[in-house]
PyMOL commands that place a pseudoatom at each C-alpha (Angstrom):
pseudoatom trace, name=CA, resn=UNK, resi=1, chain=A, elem=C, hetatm=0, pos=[17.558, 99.409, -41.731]
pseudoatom trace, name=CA, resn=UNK, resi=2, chain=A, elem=C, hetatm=0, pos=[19.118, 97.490, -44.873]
pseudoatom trace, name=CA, resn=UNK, resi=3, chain=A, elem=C, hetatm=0, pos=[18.028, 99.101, -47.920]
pseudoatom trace, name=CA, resn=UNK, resi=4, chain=A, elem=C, hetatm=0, pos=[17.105, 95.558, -49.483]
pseudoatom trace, name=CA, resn=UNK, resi=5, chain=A, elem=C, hetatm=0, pos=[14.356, 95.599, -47.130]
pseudoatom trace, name=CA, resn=UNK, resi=6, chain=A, elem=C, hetatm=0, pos=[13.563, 98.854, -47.886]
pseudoatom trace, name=CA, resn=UNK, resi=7, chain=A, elem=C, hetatm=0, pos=[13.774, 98.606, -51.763]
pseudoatom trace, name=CA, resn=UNK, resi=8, chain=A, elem=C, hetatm=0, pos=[11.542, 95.085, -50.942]
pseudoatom trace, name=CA, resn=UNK, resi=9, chain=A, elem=C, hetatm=0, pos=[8.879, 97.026, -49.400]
pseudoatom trace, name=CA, resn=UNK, resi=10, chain=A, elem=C, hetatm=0, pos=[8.464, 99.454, -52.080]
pseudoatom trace, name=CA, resn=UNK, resi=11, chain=A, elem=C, hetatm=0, pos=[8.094, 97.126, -54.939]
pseudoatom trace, name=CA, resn=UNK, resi=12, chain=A, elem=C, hetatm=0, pos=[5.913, 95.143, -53.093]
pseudoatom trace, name=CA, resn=UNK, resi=13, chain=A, elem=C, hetatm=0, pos=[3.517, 97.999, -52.133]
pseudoatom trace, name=CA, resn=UNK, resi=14, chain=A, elem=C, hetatm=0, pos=[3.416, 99.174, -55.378]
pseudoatom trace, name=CA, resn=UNK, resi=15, chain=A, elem=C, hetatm=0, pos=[2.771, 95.990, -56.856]
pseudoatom trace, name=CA, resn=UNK, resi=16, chain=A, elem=C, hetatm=0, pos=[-0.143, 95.949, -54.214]
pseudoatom trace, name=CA, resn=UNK, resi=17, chain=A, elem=C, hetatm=0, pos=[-1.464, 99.053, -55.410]
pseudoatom trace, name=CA, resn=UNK, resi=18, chain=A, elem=C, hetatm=0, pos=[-1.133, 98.478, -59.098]
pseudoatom trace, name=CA, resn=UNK, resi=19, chain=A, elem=C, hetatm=0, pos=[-3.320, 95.607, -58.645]
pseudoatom trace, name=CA, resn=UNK, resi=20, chain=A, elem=C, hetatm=0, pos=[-5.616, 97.549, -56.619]
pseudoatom trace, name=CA, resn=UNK, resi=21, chain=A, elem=C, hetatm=0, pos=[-5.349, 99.786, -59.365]
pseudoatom trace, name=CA, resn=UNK, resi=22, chain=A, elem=C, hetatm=0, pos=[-6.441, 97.091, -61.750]
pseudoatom trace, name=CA, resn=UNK, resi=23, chain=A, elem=C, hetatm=0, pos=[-9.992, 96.465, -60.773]
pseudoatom trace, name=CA, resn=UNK, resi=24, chain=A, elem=C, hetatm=0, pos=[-12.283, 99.084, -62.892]
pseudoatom trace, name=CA, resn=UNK, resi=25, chain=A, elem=C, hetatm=0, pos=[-14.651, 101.083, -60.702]
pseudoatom trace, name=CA, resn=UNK, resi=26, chain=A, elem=C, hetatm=0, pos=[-17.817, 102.587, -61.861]
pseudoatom trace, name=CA, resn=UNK, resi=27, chain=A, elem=C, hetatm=0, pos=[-18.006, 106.110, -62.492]
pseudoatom trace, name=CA, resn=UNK, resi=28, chain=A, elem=C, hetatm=0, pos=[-21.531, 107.774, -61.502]
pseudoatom trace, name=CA, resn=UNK, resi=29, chain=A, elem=C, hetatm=0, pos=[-20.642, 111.588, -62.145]
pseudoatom trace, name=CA, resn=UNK, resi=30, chain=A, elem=C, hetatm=0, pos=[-22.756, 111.038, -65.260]
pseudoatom trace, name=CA, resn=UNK, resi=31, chain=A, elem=C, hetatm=0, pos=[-24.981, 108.834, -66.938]
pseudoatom trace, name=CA, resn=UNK, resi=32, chain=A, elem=C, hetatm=0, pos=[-22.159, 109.004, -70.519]
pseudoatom trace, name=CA, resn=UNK, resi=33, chain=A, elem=C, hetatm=0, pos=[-19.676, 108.437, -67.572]
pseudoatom trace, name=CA, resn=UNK, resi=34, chain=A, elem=C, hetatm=0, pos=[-21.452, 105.531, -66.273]
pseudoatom trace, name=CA, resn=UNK, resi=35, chain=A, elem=C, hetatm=0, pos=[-22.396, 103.616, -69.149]
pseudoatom trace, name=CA, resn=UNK, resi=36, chain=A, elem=C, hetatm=0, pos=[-18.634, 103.949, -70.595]
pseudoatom trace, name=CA, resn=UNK, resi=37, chain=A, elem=C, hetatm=0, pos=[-17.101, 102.489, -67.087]
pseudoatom trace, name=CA, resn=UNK, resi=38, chain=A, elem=C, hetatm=0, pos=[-20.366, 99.861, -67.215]
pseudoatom trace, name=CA, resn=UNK, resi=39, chain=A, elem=C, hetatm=0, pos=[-18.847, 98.553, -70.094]
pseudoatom trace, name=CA, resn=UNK, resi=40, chain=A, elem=C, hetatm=0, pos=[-15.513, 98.051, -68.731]
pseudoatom trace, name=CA, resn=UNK, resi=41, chain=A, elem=C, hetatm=0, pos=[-16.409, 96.539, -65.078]
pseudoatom trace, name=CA, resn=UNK, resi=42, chain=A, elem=C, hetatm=0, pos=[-18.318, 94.080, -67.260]
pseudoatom trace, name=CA, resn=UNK, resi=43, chain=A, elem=C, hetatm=0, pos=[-15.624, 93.165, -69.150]
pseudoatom trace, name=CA, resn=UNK, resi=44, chain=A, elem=C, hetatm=0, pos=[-13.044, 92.679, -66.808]
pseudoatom trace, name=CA, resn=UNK, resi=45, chain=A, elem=C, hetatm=0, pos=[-15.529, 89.740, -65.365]
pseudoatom trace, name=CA, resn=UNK, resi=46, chain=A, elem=C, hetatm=0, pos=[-15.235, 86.400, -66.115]
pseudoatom trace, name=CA, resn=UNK, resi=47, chain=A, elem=C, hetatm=0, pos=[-17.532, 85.196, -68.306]
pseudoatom trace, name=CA, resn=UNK, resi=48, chain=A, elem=C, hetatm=0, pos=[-19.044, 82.604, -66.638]
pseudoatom trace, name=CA, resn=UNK, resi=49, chain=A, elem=C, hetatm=0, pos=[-20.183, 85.173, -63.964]
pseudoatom trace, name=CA, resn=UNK, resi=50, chain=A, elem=C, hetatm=0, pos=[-21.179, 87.618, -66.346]
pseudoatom trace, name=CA, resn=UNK, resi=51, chain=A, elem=C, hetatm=0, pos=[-24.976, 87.004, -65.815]
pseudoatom trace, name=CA, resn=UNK, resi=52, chain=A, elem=C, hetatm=0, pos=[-24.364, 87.357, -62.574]
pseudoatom trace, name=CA, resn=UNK, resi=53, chain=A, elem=C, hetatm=0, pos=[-22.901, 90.660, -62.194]
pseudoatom trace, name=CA, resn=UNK, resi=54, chain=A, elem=C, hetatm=0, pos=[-25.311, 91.986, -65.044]
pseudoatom trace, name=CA, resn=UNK, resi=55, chain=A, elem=C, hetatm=0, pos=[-28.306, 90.589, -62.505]
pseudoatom trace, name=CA, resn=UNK, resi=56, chain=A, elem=C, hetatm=0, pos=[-26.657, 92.095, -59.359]
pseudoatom trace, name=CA, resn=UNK, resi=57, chain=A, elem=C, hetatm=0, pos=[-26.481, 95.461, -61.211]
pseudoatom trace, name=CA, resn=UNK, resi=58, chain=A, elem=C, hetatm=0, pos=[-30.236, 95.076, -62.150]
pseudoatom trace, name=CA, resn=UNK, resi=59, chain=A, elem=C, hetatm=0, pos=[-30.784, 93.901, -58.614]
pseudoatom trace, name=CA, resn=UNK, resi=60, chain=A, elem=C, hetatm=0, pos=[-29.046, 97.086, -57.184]
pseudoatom trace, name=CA, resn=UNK, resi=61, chain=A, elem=C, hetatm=0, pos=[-30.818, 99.518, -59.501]
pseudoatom trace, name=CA, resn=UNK, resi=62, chain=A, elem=C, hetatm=0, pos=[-34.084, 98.248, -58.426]
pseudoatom trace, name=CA, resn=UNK, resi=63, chain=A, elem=C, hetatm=0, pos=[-33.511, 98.525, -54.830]
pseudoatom trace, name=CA, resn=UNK, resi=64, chain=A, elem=C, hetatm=0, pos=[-32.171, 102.400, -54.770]
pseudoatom trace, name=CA, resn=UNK, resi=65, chain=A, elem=C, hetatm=0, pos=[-34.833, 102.883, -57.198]
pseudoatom trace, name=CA, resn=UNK, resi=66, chain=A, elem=C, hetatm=0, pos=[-37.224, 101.565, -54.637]
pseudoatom trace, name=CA, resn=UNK, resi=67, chain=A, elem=C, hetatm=0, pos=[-35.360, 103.153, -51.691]
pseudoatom trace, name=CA, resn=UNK, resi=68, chain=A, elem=C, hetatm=0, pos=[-35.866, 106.728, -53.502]
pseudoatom trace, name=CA, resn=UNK, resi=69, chain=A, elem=C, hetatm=0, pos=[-39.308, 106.181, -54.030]
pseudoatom trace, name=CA, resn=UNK, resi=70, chain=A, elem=C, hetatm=0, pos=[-39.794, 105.625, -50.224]
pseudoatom trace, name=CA, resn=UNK, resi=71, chain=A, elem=C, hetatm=0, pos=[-37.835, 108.577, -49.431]
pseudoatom trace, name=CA, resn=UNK, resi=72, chain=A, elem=C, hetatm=0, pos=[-40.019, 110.794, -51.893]
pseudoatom trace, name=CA, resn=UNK, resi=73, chain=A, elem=C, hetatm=0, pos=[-38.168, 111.250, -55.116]
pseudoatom trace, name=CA, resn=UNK, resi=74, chain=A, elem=C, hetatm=0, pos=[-40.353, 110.849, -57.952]
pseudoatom trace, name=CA, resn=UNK, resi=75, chain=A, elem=C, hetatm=0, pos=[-38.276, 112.227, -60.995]
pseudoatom trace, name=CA, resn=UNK, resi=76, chain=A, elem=C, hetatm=0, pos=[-37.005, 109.878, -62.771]
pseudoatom trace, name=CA, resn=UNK, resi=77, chain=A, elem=C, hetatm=0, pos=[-34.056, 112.335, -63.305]
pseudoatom trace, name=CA, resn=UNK, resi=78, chain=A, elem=C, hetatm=0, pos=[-33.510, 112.423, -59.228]
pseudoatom trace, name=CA, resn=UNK, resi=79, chain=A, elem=C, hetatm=0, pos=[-34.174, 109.078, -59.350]
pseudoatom trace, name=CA, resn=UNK, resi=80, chain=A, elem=C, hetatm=0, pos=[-31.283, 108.534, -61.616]
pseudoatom trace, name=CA, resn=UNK, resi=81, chain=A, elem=C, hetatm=0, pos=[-29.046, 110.598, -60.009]
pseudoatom trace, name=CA, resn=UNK, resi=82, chain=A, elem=C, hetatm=0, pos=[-29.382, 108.868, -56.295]
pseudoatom trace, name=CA, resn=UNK, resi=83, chain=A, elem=C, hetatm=0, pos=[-28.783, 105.224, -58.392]
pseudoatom trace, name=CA, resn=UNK, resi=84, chain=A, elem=C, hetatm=0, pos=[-25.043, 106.894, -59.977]
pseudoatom trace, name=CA, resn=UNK, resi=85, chain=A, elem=C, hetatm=0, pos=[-24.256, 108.869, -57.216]
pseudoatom trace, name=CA, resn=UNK, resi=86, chain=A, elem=C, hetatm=0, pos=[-25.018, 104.941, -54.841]
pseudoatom trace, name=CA, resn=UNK, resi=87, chain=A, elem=C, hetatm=0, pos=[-22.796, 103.075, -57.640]
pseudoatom trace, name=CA, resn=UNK, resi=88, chain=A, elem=C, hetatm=0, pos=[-19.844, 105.780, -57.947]
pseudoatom trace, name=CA, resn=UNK, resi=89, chain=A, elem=C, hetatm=0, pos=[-16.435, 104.143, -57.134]
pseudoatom trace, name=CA, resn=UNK, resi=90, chain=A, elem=C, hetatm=0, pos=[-18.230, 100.661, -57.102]
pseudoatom trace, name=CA, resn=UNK, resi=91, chain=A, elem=C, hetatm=0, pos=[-16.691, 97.518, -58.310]
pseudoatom trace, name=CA, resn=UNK, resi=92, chain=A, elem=C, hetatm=0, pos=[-18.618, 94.550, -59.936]
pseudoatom trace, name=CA, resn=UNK, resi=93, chain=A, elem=C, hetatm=0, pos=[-17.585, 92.582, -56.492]
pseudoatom trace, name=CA, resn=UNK, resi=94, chain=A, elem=C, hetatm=0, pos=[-19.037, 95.905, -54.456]
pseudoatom trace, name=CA, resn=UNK, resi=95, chain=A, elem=C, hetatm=0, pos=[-21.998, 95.249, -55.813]
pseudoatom trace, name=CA, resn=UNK, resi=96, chain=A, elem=C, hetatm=0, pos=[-22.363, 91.888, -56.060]
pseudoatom trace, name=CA, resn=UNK, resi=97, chain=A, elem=C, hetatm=0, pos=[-21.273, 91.933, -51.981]
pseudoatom trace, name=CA, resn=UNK, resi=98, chain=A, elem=C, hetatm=0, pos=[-24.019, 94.737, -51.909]
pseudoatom trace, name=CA, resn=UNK, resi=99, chain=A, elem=C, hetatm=0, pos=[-26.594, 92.394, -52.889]
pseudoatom trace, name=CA, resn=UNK, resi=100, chain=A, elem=C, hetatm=0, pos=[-25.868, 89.746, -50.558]
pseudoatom trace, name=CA, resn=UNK, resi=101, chain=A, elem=C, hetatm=0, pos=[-24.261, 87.748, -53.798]
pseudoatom trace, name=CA, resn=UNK, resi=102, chain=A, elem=C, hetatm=0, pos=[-20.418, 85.848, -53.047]
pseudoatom trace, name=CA, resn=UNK, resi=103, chain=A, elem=C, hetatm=0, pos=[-17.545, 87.960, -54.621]
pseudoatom trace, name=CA, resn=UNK, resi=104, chain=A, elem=C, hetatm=0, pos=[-15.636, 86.694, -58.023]
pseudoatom trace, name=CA, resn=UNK, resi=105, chain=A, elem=C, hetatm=0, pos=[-12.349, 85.275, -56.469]
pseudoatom trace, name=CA, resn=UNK, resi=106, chain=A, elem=C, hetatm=0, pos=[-9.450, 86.416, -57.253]
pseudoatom trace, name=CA, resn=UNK, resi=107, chain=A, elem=C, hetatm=0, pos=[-8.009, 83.049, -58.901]
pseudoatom trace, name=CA, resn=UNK, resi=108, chain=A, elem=C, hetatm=0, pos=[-11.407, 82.999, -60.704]
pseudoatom trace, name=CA, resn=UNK, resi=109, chain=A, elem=C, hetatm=0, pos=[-10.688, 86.424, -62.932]
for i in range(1, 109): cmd.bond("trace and resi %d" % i, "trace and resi %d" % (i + 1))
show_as sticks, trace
zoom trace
């Protein structure tokens, strides 16, 4: 194999994965944990889509909130805990996808 090729296919995958990389995730391990990595899915978002995102979240919220009501869960500690532990390793398009919104596109950001 010509290493040009191979030297080609390693900058482009990790160019891939840096971008991949890129996109800020929620972290649910903790409500601190969330609310700092909150902060920097939403502002990684366009603003004109802000709203949206910030209404998805709600959205979201609601329905596990709902969902562990059905199931039983009553504390709003457990409660809590099912909504980070749902959103953990989400992205504001994960969510927005996850409540049957379109994603941001990528030549939008």
């Amino acid at each position: 194999m010509d290493c040009r090729k191979i030297i080609t296919f390693c900058v482009g995958a990790i160019l891939l994965l840096g971008l991949v990389a890129c996109t800020p995730t929620l972290d649910g391990s903790s409500e601190e944990a969330y609310n700092a990595s909150y902060e920097e899915v939403i502002n990684a978002v366009p603003e004109k889509d802000k709203l949206r995102v910030k209404a998805a979240f709600a959205a979201f919220k609601a329905k596990k909130t709902l969902e562990a009501t059905l199931e039983g869960t009553f504390s709003p500690d457990e409660v809590s805990k099912k909504i980070l532990a749902a959103m953990d390793g989400k992205t504001a398009n994960d969510i927005l996808k996850l409540t049957g919104q379109s994603e941001i596109k990528e030549d939008e950001k």
